[in-house]
N, C-alpha and C positions, 0 to 999 in steps of 0.2 A: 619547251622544257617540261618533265614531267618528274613529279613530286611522287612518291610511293609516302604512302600512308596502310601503319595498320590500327586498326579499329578492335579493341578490346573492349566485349562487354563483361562489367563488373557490377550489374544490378542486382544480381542474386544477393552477392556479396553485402551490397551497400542495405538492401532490405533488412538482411539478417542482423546488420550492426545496428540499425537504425532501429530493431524490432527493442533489440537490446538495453538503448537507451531507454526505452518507451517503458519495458518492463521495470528496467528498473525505478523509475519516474515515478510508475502506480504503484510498485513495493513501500516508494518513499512516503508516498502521501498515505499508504496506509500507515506507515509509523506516526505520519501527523495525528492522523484519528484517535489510532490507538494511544498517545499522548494524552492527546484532548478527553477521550472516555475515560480514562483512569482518574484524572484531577477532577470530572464531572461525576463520576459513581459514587453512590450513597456507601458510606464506610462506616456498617455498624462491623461488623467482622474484618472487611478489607477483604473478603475472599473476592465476591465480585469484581474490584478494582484489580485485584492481582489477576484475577484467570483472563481478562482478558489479550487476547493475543492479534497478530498477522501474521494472515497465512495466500501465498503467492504457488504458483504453479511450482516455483524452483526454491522459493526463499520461505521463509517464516520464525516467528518467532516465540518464545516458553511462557507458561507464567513465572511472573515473579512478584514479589510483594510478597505484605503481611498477610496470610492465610490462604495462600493460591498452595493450589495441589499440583503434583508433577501430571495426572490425570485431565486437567483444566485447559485441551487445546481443543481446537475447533475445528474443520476437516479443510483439506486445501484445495482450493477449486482445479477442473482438470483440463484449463486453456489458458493458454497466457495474454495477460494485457488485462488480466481479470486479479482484482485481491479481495481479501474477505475479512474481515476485522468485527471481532466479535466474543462472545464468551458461551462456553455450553453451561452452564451455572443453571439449574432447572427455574430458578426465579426470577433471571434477570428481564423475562420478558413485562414480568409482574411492577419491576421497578422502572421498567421503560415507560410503560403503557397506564401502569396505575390499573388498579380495582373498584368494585365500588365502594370500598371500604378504603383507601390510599393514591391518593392524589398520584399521576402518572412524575417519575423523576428521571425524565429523558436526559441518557448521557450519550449513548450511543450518536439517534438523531442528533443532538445539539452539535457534539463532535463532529460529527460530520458537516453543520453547515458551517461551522466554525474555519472549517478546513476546503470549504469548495472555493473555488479560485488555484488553489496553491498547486494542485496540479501542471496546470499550463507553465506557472513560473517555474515550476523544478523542469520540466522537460527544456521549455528553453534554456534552463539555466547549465542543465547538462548535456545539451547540442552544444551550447554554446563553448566548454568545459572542454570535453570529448573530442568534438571536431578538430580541434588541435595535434592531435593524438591518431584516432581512430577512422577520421575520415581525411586527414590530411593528402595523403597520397591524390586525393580525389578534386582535390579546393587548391586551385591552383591562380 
């Protein structure tokens, strides 16, 4: 007896979705940071806390808040699976880092270890999500 089988490859396919999740996973955790930086920046003005932004190959976000400028974005990096979270504000390196005149008030850094971990859990969280949906055909 003989059985005919045909063999479909859908890896391109499944790459390109799974790139998808991924991107957006590292979009999300930049919104974590960029959370965590704003509640962490020194707010004599508030411009700082507001200009800061994320910015994704395909996605990003404005300033907003008290004293952020429509000018206050930061440039978007030019590969994906990469975000950038940060502010172009000419002193905020002064406030991260401190002087020798002003103790350094890392918001940036702190944000960020605040937020390491949480990556992995939004990716699984949205394999997890997703797969229902967008890889189902596949998950049988």
């Amino acid at each position: 007896m003989r059985v005919k089988t045909d063999l479909k490859w859908d890896g391109d396919t499944i790459k390109l979705r799974g790139r998808k999740v991924v991107n957006k996973s590292v979009f999300e955790t930049g919104l974590i940071v960029e959370g965590q930086a704003k509640v962490l920046a020194p707010k004599a003005e508030g411009r700082l806390a507001g200009s800061i932004t994320t910015q994704s190959k395909t996605d990003g976000t404005f300033p907003s808040g008290k004293g952020s400028q429509a000018g206050d974005v930061i440039s978007k990096p030019s590969v994906d699976g990469v975000v950038y979270v940060g502010t172009p504000v000419n002193y905020a390196p002064y406030m991260e880092f401190g002087t020798i005149h002003t103790p350094a008030q890392a918001f940036l850094r702190s944000a960020l270890a605040l937020a390491k971990g949480s990556q992995l859990t939004l990716v699984k969280a949205k394999i997890k999500n997703v797969s229902k949906y967008i890889f189902a055909e596949y998950i049988k």
